[in-house]
N, C-alpha and C positions, 0 to 999 in steps of 0.2 A: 427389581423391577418386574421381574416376572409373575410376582406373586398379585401384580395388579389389574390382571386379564379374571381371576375367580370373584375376585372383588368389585369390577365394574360388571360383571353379567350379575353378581346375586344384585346389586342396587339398583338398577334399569329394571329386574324381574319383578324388583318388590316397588317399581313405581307406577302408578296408574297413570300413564300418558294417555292423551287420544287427542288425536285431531278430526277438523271438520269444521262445519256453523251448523249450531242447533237452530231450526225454522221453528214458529210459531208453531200451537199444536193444532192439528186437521191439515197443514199443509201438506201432507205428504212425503217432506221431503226428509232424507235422512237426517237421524240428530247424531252425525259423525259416527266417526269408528275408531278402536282401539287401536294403536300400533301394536304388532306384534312384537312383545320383548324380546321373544327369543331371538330373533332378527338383526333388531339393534346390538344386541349384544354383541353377536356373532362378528357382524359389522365392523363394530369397533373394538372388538379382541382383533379382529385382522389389520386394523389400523397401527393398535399398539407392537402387535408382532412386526410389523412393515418397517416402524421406526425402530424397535428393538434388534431388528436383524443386521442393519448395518452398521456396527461397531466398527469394523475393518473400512469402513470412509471414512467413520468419522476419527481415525486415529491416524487415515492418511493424511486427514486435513490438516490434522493438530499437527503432523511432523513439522519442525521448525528447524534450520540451521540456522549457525550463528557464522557469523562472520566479523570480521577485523582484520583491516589494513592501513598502510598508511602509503602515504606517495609524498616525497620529499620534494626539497626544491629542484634540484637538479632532475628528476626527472620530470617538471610539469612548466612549458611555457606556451605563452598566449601569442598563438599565431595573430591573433587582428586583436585590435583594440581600435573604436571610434565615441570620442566621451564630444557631450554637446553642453556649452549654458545655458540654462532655462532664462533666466534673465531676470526673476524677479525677486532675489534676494545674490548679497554674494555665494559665490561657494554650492549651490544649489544646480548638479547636473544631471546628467543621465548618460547615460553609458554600456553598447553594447559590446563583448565582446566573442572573443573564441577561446578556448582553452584546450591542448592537448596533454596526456596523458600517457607516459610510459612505464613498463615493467620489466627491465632489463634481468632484474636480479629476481629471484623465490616470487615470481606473481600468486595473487591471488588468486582465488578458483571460485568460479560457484557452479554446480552440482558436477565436480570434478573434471572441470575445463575450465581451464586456464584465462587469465586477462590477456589479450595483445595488447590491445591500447584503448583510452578513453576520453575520447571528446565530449565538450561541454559548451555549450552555446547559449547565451541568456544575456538579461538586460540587469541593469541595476540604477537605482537613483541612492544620491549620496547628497547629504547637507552636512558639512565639514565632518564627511566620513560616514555618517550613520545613515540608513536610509533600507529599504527592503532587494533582494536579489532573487532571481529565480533565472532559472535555464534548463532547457532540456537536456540530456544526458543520452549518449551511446556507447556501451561496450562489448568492443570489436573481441570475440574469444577467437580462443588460436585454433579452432575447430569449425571455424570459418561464420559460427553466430552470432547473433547479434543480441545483447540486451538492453530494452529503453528504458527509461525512466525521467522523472521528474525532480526539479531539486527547488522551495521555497525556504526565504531564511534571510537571516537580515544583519546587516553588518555594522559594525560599532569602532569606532574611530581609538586608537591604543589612546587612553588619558596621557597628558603630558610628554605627547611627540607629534609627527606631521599627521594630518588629517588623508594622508595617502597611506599612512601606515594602521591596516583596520583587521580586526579578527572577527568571521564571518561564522554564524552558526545556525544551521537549520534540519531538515530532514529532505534523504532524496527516496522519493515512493521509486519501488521497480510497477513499472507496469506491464510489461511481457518483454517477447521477444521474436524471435524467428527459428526455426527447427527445432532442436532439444529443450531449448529456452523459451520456447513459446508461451508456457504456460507459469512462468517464472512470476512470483509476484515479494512486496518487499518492504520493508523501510531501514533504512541505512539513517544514524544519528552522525553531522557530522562538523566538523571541526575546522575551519582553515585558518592559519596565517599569513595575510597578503603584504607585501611592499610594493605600491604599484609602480613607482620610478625602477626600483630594482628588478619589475616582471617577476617578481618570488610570487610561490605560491606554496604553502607544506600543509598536507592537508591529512586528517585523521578520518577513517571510517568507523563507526562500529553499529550493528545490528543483527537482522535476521534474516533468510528468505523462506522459502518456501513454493512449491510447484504444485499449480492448479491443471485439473484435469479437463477436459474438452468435454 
């Protein structure tokens, strides 16, 4: 890259730019001026060097962590659940609930602070099982921050069992947080299987994050 600061000053030098409006002739007025090459050149060699110089952002940026967890049944039940019928087919509802989240055993960590716990809060519509989900998301770290996020994704009723029994798959964006976590940003790919008579919920993570600067 470097070698591209010699190369735009020789080709700016060897081009006849000039601005202005050339006037009719007797009018007096000027018929423009040349830019000065050397100028531009200058110019835009300190441009290239400006972007060239910060490599060390831009490989802060690129840092990426991976992550993977899972949260089993037993550690994840739905404090509130309220499902309504729409009424204009069978089987066609809609459905808010709450969902909590524990990490009793080896929690997961992101930027080395630990999960306490994680709540999930979102609506869902279901036509014998299938239908679209989304909920906000909070995790509570044991260093007293917080990370938010969002989770879009859509659920699919098991073939050939109850239409209460559905596996749920979508992505949860991190969109910040609070103190350490503030600048936390994300996408988690993820996996659940629900029974909703049984309140089961066994859910897989996996993705990346990555921390943005102020």
């Amino acid at each position: 890259m470097k070698n591209l600061l010699p190369l735009i000053s020789r080709a700016l030098q060897a081009s006849p730019i000039s601005t202005g409006v050339t006037m009719a002739s007797g009018s007096g007025a000027p018929r423009g001026r040349n830019i000065p090459m050397r100028r531009i050149a200058v110019f835009l060699s300190f441009c290239c060097v400006a972007l060239l110089a910060s490599p060390a952002a831009w490989s802060q940026a690129a840092q990426r962590t991976k992550i993977a967890f899972e949260v089993h049944e037993q550690n994840s039940k739905y404090t509130q659940q309220h499902s309504l019928d729409i009424g204009d087919m069978p089987g066609h509802t809609i459905r808010l609930f709450e969902l909590h989240r524990t990490f009793p055993d080896d929690p997961p960590a992101f930027a080395g602070v630990a999960i306490k716990d994680y709540w999930s809060r979102g609506e869902s519509e279901s036509l014998g099982g299938n239908g679209p989900v989304f909920t906000y998301s909070v995790f509570n770290m044991a260093n007293g921050d917080k990370i938010f996020g969002r989770f879009d994704g859509v659920a699919q009723a098991t073939a050939g069992q109850s239409a209460d029994k559905r596996t749920v798959v979508g992505n949860l964006v991190l969109t910040g947080g609070t103190g350490k976590m503030r600048g936390i940003r994300g996408t988690l790919h993820v996996l659940t299987n629900v029974d909703l008579p049984k309140g089961l919920n066994d859910t897989r993570y996996e993705g990346e994050y990555w921390m943005e600067k102020d």
